[in-house]
C-alpha positions as CSV (number, residue, x, y, z in Angstrom):
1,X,23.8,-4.1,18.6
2,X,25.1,-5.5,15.1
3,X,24.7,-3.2,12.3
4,X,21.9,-4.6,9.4
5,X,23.2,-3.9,6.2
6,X,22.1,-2.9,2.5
7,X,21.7,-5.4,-0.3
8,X,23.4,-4.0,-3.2
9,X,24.6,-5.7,-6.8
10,X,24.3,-9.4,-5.0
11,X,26.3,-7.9,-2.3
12,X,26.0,-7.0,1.9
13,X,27.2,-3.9,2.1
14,X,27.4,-1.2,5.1
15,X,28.1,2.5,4.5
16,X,29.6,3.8,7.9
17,X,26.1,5.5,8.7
18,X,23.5,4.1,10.8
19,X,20.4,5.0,11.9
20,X,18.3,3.2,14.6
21,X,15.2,1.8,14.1
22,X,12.5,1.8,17.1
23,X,9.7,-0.5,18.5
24,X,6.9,1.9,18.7
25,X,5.3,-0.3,21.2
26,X,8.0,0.1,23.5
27,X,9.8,3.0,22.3
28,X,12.9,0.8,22.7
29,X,15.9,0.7,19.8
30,X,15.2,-2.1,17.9
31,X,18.4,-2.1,15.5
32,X,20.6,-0.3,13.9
33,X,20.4,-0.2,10.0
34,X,23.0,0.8,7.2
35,X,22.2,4.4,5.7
36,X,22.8,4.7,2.1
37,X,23.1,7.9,-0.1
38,X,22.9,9.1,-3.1
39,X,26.3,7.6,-4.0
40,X,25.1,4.2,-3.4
41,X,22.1,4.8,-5.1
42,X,23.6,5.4,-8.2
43,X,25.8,2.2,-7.7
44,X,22.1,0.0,-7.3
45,X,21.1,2.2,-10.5
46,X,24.8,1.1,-12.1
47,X,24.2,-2.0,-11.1
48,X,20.4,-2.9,-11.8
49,X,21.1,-0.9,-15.7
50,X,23.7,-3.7,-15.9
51,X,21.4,-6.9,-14.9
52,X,18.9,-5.4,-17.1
53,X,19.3,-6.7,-20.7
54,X,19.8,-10.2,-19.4
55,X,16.8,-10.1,-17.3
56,X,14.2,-8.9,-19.7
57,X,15.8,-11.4,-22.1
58,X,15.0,-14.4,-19.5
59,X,11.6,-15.9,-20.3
60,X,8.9,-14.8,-17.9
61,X,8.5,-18.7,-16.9
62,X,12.1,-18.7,-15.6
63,X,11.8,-15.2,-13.8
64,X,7.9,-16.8,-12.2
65,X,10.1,-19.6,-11.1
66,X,12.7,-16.7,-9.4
67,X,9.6,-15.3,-7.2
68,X,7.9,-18.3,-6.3
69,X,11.4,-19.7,-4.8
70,X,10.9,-16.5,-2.7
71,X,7.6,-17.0,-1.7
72,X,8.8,-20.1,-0.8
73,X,11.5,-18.6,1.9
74,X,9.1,-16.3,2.9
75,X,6.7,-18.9,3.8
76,X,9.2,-21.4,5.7
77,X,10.4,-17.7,7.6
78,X,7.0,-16.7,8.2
79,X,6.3,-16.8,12.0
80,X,9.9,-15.2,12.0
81,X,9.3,-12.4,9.4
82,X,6.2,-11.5,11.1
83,X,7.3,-10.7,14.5
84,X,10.1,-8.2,12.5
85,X,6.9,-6.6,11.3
86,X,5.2,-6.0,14.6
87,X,8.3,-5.0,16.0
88,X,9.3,-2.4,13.7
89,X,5.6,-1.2,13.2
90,X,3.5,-1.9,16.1
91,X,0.5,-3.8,14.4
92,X,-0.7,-7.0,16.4
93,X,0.9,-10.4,15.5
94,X,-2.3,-11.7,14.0
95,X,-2.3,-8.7,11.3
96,X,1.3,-9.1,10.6
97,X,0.8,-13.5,10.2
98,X,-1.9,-12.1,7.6
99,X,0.7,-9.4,5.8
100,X,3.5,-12.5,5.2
101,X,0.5,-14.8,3.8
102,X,-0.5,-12.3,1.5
103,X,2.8,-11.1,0.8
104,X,2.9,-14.3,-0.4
105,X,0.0,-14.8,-2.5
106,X,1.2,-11.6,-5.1
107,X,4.6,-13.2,-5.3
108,X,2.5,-16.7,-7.4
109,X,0.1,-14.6,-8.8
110,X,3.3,-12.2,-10.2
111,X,4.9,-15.4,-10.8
112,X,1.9,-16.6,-12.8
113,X,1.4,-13.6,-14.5
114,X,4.8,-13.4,-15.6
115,X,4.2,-15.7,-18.3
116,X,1.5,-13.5,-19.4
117,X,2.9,-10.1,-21.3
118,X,0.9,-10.7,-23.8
119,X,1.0,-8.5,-27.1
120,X,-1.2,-8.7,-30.3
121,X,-1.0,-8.8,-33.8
122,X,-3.6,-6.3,-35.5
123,X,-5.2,-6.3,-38.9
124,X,-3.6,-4.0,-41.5
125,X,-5.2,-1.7,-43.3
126,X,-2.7,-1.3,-45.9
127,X,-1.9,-3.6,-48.8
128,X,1.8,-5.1,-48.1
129,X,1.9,-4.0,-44.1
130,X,1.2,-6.1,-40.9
131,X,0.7,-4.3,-37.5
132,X,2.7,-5.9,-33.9
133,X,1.9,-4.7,-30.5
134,X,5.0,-6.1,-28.3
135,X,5.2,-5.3,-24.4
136,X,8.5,-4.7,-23.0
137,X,10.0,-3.7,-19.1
138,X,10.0,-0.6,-19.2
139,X,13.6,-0.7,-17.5
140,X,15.2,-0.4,-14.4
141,X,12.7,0.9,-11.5
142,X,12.9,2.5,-8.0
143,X,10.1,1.1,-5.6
144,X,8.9,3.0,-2.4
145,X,6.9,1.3,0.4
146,X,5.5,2.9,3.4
147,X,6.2,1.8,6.5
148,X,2.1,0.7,7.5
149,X,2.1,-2.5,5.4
150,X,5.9,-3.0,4.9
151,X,6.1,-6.0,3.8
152,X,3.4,-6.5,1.3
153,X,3.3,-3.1,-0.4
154,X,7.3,-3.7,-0.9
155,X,6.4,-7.1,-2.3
156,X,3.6,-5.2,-4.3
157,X,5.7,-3.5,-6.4
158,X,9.0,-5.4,-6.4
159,X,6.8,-8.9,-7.7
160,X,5.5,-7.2,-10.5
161,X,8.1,-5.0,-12.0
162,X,10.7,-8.4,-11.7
163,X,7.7,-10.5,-13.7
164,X,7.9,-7.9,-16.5
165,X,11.5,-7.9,-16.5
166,X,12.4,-4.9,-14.7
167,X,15.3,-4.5,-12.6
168,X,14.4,-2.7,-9.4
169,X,15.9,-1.1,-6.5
170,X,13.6,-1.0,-3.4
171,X,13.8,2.2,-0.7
172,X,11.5,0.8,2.4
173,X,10.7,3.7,4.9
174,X,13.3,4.2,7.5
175,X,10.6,3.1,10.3
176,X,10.4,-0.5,8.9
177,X,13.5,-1.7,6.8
178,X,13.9,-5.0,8.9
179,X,11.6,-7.1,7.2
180,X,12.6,-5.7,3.6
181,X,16.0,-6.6,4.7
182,X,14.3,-10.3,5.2
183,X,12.8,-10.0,1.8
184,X,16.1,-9.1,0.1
185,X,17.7,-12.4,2.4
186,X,14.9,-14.6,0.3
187,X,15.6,-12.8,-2.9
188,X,19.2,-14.1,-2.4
189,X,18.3,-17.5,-1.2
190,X,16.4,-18.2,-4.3
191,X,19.7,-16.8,-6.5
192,X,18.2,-14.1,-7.8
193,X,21.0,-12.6,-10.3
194,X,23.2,-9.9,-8.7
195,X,21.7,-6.6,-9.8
196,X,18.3,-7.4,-10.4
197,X,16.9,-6.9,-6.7
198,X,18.6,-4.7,-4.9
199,X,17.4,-2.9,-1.0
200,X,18.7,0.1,0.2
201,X,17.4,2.7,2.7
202,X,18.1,6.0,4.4
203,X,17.0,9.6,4.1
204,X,14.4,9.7,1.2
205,X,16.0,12.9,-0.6
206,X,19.3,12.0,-1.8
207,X,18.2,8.4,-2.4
208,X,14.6,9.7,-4.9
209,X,16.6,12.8,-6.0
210,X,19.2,10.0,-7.7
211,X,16.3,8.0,-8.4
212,X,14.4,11.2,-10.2
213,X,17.5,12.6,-11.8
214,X,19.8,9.3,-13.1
215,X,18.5,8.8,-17.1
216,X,18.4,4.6,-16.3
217,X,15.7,4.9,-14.0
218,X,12.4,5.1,-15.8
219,X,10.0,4.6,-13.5
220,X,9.2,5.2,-9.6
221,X,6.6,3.2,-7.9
222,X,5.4,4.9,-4.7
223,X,3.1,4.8,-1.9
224,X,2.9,7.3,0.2
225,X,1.3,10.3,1.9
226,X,-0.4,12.6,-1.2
227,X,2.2,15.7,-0.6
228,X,5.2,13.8,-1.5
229,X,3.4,12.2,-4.3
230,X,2.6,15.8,-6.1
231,X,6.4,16.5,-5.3
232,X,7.4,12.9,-7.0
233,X,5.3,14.8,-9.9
234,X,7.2,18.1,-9.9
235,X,10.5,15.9,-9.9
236,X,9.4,14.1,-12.7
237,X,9.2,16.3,-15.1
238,X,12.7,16.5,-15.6
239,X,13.5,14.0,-17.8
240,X,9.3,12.8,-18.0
241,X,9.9,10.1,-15.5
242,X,6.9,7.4,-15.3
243,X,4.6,7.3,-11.8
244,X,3.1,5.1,-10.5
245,X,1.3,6.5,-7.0
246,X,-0.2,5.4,-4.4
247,X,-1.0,7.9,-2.3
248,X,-3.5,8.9,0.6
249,X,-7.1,8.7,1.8
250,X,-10.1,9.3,3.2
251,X,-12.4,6.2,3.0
252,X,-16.4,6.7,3.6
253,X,-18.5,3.9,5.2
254,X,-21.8,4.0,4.3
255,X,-24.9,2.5,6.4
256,X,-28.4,2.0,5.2
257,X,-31.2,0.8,7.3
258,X,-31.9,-2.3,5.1
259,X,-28.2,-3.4,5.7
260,X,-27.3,-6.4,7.9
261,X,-26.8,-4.1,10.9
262,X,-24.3,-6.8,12.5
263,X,-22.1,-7.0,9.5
264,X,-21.8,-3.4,8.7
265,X,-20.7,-3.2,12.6
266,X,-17.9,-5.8,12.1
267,X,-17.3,-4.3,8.7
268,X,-16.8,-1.1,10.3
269,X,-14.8,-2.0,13.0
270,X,-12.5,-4.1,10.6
271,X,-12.3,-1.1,8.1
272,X,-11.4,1.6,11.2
273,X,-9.4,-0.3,13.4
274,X,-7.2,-2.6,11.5
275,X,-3.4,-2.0,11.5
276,X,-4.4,0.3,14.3
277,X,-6.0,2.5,11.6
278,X,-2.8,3.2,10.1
279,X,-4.1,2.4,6.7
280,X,-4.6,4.5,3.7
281,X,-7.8,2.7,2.8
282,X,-9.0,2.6,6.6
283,X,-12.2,3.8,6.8
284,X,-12.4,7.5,8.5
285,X,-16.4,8.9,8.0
286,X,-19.0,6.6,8.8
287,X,-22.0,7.5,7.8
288,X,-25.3,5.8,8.6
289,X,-29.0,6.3,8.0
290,X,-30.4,8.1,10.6
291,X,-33.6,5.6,11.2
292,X,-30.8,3.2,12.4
293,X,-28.0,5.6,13.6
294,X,-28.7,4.8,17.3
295,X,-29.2,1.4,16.9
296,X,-25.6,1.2,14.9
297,X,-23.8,3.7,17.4
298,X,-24.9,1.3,20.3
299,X,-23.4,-1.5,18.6
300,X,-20.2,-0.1,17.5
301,X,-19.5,1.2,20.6
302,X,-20.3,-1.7,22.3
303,X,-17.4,-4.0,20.0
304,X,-14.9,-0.8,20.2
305,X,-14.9,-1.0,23.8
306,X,-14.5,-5.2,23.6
307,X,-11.1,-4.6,21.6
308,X,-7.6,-5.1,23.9
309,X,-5.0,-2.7,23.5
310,X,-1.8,-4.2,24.1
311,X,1.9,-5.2,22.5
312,X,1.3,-6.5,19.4
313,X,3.7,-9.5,20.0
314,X,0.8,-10.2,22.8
315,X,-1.5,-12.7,21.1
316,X,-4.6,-11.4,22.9
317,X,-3.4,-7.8,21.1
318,X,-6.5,-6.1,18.9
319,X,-4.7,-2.5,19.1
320,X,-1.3,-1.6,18.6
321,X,0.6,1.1,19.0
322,X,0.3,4.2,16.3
323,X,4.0,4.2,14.4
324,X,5.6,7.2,16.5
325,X,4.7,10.6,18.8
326,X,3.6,12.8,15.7
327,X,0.9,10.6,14.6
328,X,0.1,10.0,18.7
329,X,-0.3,13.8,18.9
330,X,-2.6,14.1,15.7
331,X,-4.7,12.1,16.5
332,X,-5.6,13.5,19.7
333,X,-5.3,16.8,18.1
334,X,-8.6,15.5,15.6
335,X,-10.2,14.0,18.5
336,X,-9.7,17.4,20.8
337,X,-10.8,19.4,17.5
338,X,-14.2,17.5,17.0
339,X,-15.1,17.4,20.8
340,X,-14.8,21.6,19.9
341,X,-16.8,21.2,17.3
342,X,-19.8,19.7,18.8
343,X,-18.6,15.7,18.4
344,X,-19.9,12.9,21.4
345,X,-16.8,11.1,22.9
346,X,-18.5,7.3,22.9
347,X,-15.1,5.5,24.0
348,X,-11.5,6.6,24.1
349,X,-10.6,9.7,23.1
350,X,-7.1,9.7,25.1
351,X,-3.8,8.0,25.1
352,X,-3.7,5.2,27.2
353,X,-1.9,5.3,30.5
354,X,0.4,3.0,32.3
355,X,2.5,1.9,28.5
356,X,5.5,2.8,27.1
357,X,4.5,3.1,23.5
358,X,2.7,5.2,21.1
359,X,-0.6,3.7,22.4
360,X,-4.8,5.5,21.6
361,X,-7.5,4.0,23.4
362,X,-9.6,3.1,20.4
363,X,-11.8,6.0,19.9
364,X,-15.9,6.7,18.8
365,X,-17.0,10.2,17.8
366,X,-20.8,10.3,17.1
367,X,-22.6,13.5,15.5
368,X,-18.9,15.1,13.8
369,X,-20.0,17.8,11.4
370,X,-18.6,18.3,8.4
371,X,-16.1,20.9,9.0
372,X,-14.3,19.1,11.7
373,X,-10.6,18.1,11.2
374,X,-11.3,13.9,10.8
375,X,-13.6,14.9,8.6
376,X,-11.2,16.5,6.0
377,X,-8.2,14.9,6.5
378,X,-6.7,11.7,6.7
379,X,-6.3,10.6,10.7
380,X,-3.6,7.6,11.0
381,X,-5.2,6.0,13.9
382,X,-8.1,4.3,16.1
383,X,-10.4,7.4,15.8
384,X,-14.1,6.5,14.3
385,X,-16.0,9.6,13.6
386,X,-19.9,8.1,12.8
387,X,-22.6,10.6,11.5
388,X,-26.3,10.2,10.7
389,X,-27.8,11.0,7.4
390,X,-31.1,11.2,6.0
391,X,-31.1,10.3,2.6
392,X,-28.8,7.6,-0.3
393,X,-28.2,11.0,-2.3
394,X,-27.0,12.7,1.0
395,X,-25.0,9.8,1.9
396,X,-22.9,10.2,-1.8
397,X,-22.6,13.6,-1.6
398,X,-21.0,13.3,1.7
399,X,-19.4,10.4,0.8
400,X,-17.3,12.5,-2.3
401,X,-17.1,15.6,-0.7
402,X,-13.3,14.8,-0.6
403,X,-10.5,15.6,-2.5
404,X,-9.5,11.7,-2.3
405,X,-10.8,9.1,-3.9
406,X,-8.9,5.5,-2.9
407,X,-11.3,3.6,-1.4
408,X,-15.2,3.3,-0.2
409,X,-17.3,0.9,1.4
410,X,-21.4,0.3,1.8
411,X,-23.7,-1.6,3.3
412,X,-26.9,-2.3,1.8
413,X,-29.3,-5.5,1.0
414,X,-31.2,-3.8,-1.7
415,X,-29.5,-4.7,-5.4
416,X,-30.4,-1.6,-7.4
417,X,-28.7,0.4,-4.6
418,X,-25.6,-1.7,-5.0
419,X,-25.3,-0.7,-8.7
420,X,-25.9,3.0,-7.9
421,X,-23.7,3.6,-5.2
422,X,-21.2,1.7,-6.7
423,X,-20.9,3.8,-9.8
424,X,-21.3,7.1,-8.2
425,X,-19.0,6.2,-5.6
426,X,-15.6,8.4,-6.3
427,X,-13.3,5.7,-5.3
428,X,-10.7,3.3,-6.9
429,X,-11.9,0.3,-5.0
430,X,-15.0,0.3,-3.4
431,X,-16.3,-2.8,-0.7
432,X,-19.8,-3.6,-0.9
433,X,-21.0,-5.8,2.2
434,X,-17.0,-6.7,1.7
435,X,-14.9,-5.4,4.8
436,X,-11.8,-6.1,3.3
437,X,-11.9,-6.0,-0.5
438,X,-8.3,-6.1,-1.9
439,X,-7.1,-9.5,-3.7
440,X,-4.0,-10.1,-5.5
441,X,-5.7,-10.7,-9.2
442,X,-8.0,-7.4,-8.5
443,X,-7.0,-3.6,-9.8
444,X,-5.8,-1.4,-6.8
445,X,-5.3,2.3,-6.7
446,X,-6.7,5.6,-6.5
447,X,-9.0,8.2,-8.3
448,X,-8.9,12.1,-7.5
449,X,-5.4,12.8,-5.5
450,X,-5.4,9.6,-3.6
451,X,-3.2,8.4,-7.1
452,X,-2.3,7.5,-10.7
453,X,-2.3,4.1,-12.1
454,X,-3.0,0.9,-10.7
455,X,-1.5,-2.1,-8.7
456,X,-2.2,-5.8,-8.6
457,X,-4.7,-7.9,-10.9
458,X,-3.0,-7.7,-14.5
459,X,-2.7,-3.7,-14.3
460,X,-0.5,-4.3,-11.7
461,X,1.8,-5.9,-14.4
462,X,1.0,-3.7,-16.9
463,X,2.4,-0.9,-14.9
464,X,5.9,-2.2,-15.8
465,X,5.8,-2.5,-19.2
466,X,6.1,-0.1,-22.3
467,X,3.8,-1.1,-25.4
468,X,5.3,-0.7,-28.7
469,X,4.3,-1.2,-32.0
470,X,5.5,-2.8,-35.0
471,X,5.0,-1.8,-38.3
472,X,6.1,-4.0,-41.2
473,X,6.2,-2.8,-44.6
474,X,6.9,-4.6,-48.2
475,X,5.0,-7.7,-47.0
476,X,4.1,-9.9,-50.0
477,X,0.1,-10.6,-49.9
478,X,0.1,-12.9,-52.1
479,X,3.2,-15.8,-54.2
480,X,4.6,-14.3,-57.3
């Protein structure tokens, strides 16, 4: 098995270490992968602090040009690319064709957007002054993916920080480096200069302790569970390092009885059961108005039970495999703990028999009180836990009774409840009717301890760049 290596100051590079990389679907080695430290992580840093006053000197048009060459490769290696993400992560082919297309899309809207760092010029309120806002990179930048949408969250926060004319060394999770390693082959193939993209991976502490502790790097983008992202926060504070963090979850679905019953099922089972429900903003309490909680349970059961667990390289795959054994055993540790509790098993509730991988039947708990484990905390799988409630102020009490606040979805026909709900709702991005409401030109991140700051749309940009202003003094008002 050949050994894939690191990309490092324009450079191929192995280290001697290796880890191995596994198909969760088949709990077979999938490859083996370089394994950098913390001394080549300050070598990216060297190199990336290098690259960094020529790139931020390059107009944002040329450095566009740079990421929609690799949006280019990505899209002539697409079917290719996407297979290397169901391998290494288990979710169906479909959902991984759909990560590559929209992995795409934030690499011309970045590209776009690069063009646009704008500043302004503001009136003076002195005699003889005049007042410049500039925005400038911020400087070189370490970006950390997870390993549930690896492709497009590492394109998330590499497409951005190169349009603003940041240098940036990505870390992807050691479960899914194999199709960052096929971004960093398209970042090479459109002649990115050496230095200003760089991939390494391996254990996460030597690699962020370099990143938290070397004076070049000014920024860490990360997404990731919320524990490490209040540790990123201690670390920081060292030399006041900027954050950006995407961290975890705990998405509410709400139900009313006016809602299109039929969509708010499909929205539901899109929201729970997508990337297997490995998904920060996966939807993990829904609630529904009791006048049509029957009605809703029947249906939802009935379309859970319709979706085909399988391979995901398997076309006719709905279900994949959860990532590994730890998030296989907690998720039948939630759905043990709220059959205790006085939850109704509707479907699933077991690991499936007769497969080699990590697989959950996809899973229906009706009538899970509040005080359950899915309830509270974040479950990384096919497990639906669907509750009745009697009344809209209910329904958002329930709904931010949690100490997350990324994302929240309704379903309702009637207008003024749209406005209500939608500003009471505690969540960063919130899907009304709208199953699947992130879009490359909209805000995304988290309120509460699901995050700080914001990616995509023209915060996503913004995250990258330092404002400064200019003051100029001994400015002439008027001809002598």
């Amino acid at each position: 098995m050949d050994t894939k290596k690191l990309y490092v100051d324009g450079a191929w590079v192995e280290t001697g270490e290796t880890f191995t990389v596994v198909d969760p679907g088949t709990k077979k080695p999938l490859a083996q992968v370089a394994s950098a430290g913390r001394e080549l992580t300050r070598k990216a840093v060297e190199s990336a602090e290098r690259a960094l006053p020529a790139w931020r000197r390059t107009t944002g048009m040329k450095r566009g040009d740079y990421l929609l060459a690799v949006a280019d490769c990505l899209g002539k290696r697409s079917e290719e690319i996407a297979k290397t993400v169901t391998q290494e992560n288990g979710k169906p082919l479909r959902e991984s064709r759909g990560e590559v297309k929209v992995a795409i899309d934030h690499l011309r809207w970045f590209a776009e957007e690069a063009r646009r760092g704008y500043g302004r010029i503001i009136p003076h309120q002195a005699d003889g002054k005049r007042h410049l806002v500039l925005k400038q990179p911020i400087g070189v930048v370490g970006l950390i993916p997870p390993w549930n949408f690896p492709l497009v969250l590492s394109v998330r926060k590499a497409a951005p920080a190169l349009a603003a004319g940041c240098t940036a060394i990505l870390r992807p999770a050691r479960q899914t480096p194999l199709c960052a390693i096929q971004l960093a082959e398209c970042f090479e193939e459109a002649g990115i200069p050496k230095g200003v993209f760089q991939m390494i991976t391996g254990p996460g502490a030597p690699i962020v302790d370099e990143f938290m502790e070397n004076p070049a790097v000014r920024k860490i983008s990360f997404t990731g569970s919320t524990e490490v992202g209040k540790q990123l926060i201690e670390k920081s504070a060292k030399k006041v390092t900027h954050l950006s963090l995407e961290l975890g979850g705990h998405a509410p679905v709400l139900v009313f009885a006016d809602a299109d019953l039929d969509l708010a099922v499909e929205g539901a089972l899109i929201t729970k059961f997508r990337n297997t429900g490995q998904s920060c903003i996966a939807s993990n309490r829904i609630y529904v108005e009791r006048s049509v909680y029957e009605q809703f349970l029947e249906k939802f059961v009935a379309r859970t039970k319709e979706l085909n667990v399988g391979y995901g390289l398997e076309e006719d795959s709905d279900i994949g495999p959860v990532v590994n054994e730890e998030g296989l055993q907690n998720a039948l540790s939630h759905i043990e703990n709220a059959k205790q509790a006085g939850g109704r098993v509707m479907c699933g509730g077991k690991a499936v028999e007769g497969k080699d991988g990590f697989y959950l039947e996809p899973t229906v708990i009706a009538d899970v009180p509040d005080d359950a484990a899915c309830m509270r905390e974040e479950t990384f799988a096919p497990v639906a836990p669907v509750v009745a409630f009697d009344t809209e102020a209910e329904a958002i009490e329930k709904a931010n009774n949690t100490r997350y606040g990324l994302a929240a979805y309704a379903y309702t026909n009637d207008l003024n409840r749209t406005w209500r709900i939608g500003e009471m709702l505690e969540a960063g991005t919130i899907g009304l009717n709208d199953a699947v409401p992130s879009t490359s030109n909209a805000p995304f991140g988290g309120m509460k301890e699901s995050g700080i700051g914001r990616e995509l749309g023209i915060e996503g940009m913004e995250a990258f760049l330092e404002t400064k202003h200019l003051s100029i003094g001994g400015v002439k008002d008027s001809p002598e």
